[in-house]
Structure formats: C-alpha cells, structure tokens
C-alpha positions as CSV (number, residue, x, y, z in Angstrom):
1,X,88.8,63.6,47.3
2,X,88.3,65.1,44.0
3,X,89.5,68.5,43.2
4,X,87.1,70.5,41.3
5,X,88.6,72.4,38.1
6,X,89.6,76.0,38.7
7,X,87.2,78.7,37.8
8,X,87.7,80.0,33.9
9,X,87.9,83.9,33.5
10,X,84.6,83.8,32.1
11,X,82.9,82.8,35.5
12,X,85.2,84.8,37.0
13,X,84.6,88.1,35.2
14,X,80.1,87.1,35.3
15,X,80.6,86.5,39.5
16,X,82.6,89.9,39.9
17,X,79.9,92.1,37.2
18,X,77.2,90.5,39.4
19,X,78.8,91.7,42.1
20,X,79.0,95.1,41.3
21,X,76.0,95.0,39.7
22,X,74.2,94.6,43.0
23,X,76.4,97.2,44.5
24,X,75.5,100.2,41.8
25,X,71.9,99.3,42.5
26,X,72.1,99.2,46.2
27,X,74.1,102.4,46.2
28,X,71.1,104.1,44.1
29,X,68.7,102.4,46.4
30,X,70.2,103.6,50.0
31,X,70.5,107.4,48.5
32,X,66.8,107.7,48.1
33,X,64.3,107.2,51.1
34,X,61.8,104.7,51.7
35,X,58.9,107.3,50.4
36,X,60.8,108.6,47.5
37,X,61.0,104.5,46.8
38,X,57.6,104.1,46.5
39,X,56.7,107.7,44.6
40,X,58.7,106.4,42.3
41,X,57.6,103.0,42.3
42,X,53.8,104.0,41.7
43,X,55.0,106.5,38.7
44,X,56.1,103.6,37.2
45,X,53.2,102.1,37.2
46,X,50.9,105.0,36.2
47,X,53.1,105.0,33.4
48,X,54.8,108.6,34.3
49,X,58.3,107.3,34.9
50,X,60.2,104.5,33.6
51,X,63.7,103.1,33.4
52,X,65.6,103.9,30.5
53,X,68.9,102.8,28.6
54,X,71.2,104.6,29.4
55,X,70.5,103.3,33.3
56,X,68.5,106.8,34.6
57,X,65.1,107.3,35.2
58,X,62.9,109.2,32.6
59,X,59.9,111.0,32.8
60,X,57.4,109.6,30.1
61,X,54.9,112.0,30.8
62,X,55.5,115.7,32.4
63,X,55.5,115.3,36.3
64,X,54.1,118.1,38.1
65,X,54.8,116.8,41.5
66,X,57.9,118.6,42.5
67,X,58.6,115.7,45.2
68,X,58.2,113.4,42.7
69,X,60.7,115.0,40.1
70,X,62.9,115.4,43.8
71,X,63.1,111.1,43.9
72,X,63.7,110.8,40.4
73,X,66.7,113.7,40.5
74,X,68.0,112.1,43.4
75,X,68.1,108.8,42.2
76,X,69.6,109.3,39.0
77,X,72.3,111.7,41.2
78,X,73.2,108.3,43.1
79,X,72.9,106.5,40.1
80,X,75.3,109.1,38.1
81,X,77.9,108.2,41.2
82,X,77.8,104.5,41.2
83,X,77.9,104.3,37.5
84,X,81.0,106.7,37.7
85,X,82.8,104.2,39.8
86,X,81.8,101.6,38.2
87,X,82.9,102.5,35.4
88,X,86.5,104.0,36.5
89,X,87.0,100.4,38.2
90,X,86.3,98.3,35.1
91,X,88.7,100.9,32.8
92,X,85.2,102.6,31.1
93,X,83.3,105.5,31.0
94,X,80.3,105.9,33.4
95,X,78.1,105.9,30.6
96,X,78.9,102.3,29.6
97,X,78.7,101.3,32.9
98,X,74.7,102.8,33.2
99,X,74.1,100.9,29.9
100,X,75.0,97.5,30.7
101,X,73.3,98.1,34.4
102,X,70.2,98.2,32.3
103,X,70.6,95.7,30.2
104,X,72.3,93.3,32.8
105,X,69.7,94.5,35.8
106,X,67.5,96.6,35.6
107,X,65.8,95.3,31.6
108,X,64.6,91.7,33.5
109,X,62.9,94.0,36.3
110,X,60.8,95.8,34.5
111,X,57.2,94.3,35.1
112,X,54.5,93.9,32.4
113,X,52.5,97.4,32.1
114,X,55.3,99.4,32.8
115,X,57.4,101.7,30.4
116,X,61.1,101.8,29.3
117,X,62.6,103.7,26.9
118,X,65.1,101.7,24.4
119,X,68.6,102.8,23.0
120,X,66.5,104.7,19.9
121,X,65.1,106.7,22.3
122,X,61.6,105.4,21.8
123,X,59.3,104.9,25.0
124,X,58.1,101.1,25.4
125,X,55.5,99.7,27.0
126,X,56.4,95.6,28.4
C-alpha cells in the first residue's frame, strides 16, 4: 500500500481557517433568531443592509424599523465576539480577523442585486 505524502503547512493552515471560518459565521448565525435571519435577509435584498469589509453589517439606507436595526445590532454583537476570538487565537486583532471573514466568506455570498460596501468605504451594488 502506498503512503500518501504528508500534508504541507499550506493545506494545513487553509483546512484550519476554513474551519474557523465556519465557526465565526455559525457563532453570528445561532446569536440571532430565525426572524431576525430573515429581516435581515430581505433588507438585503431591498437594498437597505448589506455586508461590509470590515465583516459587520451596514445600513445603506436609514432603517426606521427599530426590530430591524435590533437584528442587525445583534448580529454584529455576535459577530464583534467571534471575530475577537478569532482573532486572539490566530495572534491578531479582531479587526483582521472580520476582514479576512469577508473576504474569505462572506464576499462569494453576496448574491447579484445586493449591496456591499468595499475597503474605501464606497457602497457597491454585485
């Protein structure tokens, strides 16, 4: 039987950001409810709320639905935590961390007709 050639850091080090990759966003995604999900979900698509580079929501557009600006704090709260860890557990800030979530996640999700806003701060439709 053949042995198969060890794993290089490189994999390595991709397998282990996926990893927590997935955890940040599930983190985020079990500290809001199903309806705040979907609020949020819709905004995006009415173009009121979209993702933005530093790996928080944004409001686009001024939200007078207090529910709605509710989901987005409370997102961004869970977010702000995972993001923390994250960060502390690869030896960076929290910051970096919500940067390369959205560049490494949550960048390739946004679907065409929604809204992002870019590292210059500029709002951009996909």
């Amino acid at each position: 039987m053949r042995k198969s050639p060890p794993m290089s850091f490189r994999k390595i080090f991709v397998v282990a950001a996926a990893v927590a990759a997935l955890g940040v966003a599930a983190g985020a995604a079990f500290a809001q409810t199903a309806q705040q999900k979907s609020m949020i979900d819709n905004a995006k698509v009415e173009g009121v709320v979209g993702e933005q580079a530093d790996g928080y929501l944004g409001f686009r557009v001024a939200a007078s639905d207090p529910a709605l600006v509710e989901a987005v704090t409370v997102t961004n709260e869970a977010r702000r935590e995972a993001y923390a860890r994250r960060g502390q557990a690869a030896g960076t800030t929290g910051a970096v961390a919500g940067a390369r979530m959205f560049e490494s996640q949550l960048l390739p999700r946004i679907s065409s007709g929604e809204w992002y806003r870019n590292s210059a701060g500029q709002w951009v439709r996909r």
